[in-house]
N, C-alpha and C positions, 0 to 999 in steps of 0.2 A: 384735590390736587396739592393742596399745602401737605396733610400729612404724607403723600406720595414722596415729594420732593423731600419732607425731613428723613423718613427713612433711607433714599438715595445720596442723601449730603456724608449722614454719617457722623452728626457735629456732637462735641462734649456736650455736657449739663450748663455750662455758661454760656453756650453761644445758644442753646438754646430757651431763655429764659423770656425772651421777649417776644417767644411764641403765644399766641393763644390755648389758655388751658383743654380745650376742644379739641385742640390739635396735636397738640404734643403729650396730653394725656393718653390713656386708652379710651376714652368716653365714645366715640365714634366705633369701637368695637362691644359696646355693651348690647346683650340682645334688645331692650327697649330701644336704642338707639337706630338698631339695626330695622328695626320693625317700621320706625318712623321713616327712614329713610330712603326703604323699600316700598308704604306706601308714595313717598314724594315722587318716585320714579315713573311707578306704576301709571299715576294720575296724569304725568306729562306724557308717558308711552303712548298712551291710548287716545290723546288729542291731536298726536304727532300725524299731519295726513303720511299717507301711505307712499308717495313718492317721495319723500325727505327725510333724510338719515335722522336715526334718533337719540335724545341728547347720549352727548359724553357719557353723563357722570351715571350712565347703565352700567359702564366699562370699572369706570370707577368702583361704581357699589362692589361691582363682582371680585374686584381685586381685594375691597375692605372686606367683605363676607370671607374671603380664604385665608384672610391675614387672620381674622377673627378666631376661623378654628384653626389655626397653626397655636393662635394663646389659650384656646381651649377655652377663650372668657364665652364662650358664644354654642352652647349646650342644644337650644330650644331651636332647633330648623323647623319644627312644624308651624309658630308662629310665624315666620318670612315667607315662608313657602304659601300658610293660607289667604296672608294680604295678599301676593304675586296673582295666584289663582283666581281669586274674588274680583279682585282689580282689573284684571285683564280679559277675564269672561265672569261680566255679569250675565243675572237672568234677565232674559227677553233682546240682548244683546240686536242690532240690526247687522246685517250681514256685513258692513263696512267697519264696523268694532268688531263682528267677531274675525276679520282678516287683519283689524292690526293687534287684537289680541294673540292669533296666530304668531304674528311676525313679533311683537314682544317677547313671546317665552322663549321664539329661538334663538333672537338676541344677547337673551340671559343664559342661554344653553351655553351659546358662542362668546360670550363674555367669559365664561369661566375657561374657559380651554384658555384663550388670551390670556387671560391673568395667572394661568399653569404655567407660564411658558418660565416663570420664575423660578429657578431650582428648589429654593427651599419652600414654596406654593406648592408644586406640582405634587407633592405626596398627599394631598389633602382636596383633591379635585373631586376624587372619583365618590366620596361621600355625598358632595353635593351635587352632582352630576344623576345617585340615584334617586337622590335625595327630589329632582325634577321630577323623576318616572314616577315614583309613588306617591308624592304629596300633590302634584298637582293635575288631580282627576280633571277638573273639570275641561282645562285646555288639550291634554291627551284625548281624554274621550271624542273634544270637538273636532280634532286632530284625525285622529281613524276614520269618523264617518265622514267627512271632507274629503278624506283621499280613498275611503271605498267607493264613488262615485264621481264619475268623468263631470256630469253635469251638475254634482253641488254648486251653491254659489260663490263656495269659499276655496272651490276646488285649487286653483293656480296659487292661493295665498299657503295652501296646505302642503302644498309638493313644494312650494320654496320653502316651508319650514320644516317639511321633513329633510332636504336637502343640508339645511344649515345645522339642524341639529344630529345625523350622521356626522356632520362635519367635526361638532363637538367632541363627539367620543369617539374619534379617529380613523371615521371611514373615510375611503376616498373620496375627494370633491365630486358632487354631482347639482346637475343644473336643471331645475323647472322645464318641462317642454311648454312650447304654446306660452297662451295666456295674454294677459291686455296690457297694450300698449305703457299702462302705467306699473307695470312691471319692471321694464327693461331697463331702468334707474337700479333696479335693488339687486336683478340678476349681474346689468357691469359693474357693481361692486361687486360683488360676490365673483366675479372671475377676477379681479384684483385681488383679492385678499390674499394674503402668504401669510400660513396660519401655521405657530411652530409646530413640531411634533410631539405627540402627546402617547404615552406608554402607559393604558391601565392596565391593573392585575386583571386576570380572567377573571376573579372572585365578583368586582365592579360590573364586566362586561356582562355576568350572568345574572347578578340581582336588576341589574337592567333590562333583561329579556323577560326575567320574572316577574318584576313588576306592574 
């Protein structure tokens, strides 16, 4: 939030002196930083029960992750991408982690569209947006067989994150049918949200089907 607000202020080199070196450096965009900070998210995602919004600073990550590659300091997407993945579906997972591991990676899907809404962001979405489909098998995979079956257990966690992650890469809003009661928290936000518009090249849209 601090470095959000310095780049929004806009201030000379003397007023911002009595910043935090953390903060007004690039250090928060160095990949080791990035890795660390993507574990710290991941670890709160996944305790987060499944009816209560999950923290901020997802939204946050995702805005730093695209500022990151707008400086180019930030080369290594396979490291963030395999904390995300590992973290959010471990092996032997019970079926309640693997529905907020679901609802995690859509959040990060949906986070980055959010943080495109930035003019000079939005050219740099569509990397990491493929950068989801291919790197992070193990959530995809859990993703498909979820929603090829009406009666999996993770079925309604799987249709809301297919839902939000369309939403990501700029299909139209669509909304979960069914499902339990401790749903209906994640779907009325999800008909509030007013999500900017978001323009990939076809080049994006197609390394994402191919993936």
């Amino acid at each position: 939030e601090l470095r959000q607000t310095l780049e929004d202020t806009n201030l000379g080199s003397d007023a911002r002196k009595g910043w935090p070196a953390c903060v007004k450096d690039e250090f928060l965009w160095q990949p080791t930083s990035l890795v660390r900070i993507a574990q710290s998210i991941t670890d709160a995602a996944v305790v987060c029960p499944v009816g209560d919004q999950l923290p901020q600073a997802v939204n946050l990550f995702c805005r730093m992750w695209l500022c990151a590659m707008k400086k180019r300091s930030c080369q290594d997407q396979q490291s963030i991408w395999s904390v995300l993945d590992g973290t959010l579906f471990p092996e032997k997972a019970t079926a309640a982690a693997q529905a907020q591991g679901l609802r995690g990676m859509a959040e990060i899907a949906l986070g980055l569209r959010i943080a495109a809404a930035s003019a000079e962001l939005a050219p740099h979405v569509g990397d990491l947006l493929v950068g989801l489909f291919e790197h992070m098998k193990t959530g995809i995979s859990l993703l498909l067989r979820m929603l090829s079956w009406q009666r999996a257990h993770c079925h309604a966690a799987a249709k809301y994150a297919q839902a939000r992650m369309l939403e990501a890469v700029g299909a139209p809003k669509q909304f979960p049918e069914g499902g339990k009661k401790k749903d209906a928290a994640n779907i009325a936000a999800m008909a509030k949200a007013s999500l900017p518009e978001l323009s990939l090249k076809d080049s994006v849209r197609l390394a994402i089907l191919s993936s």
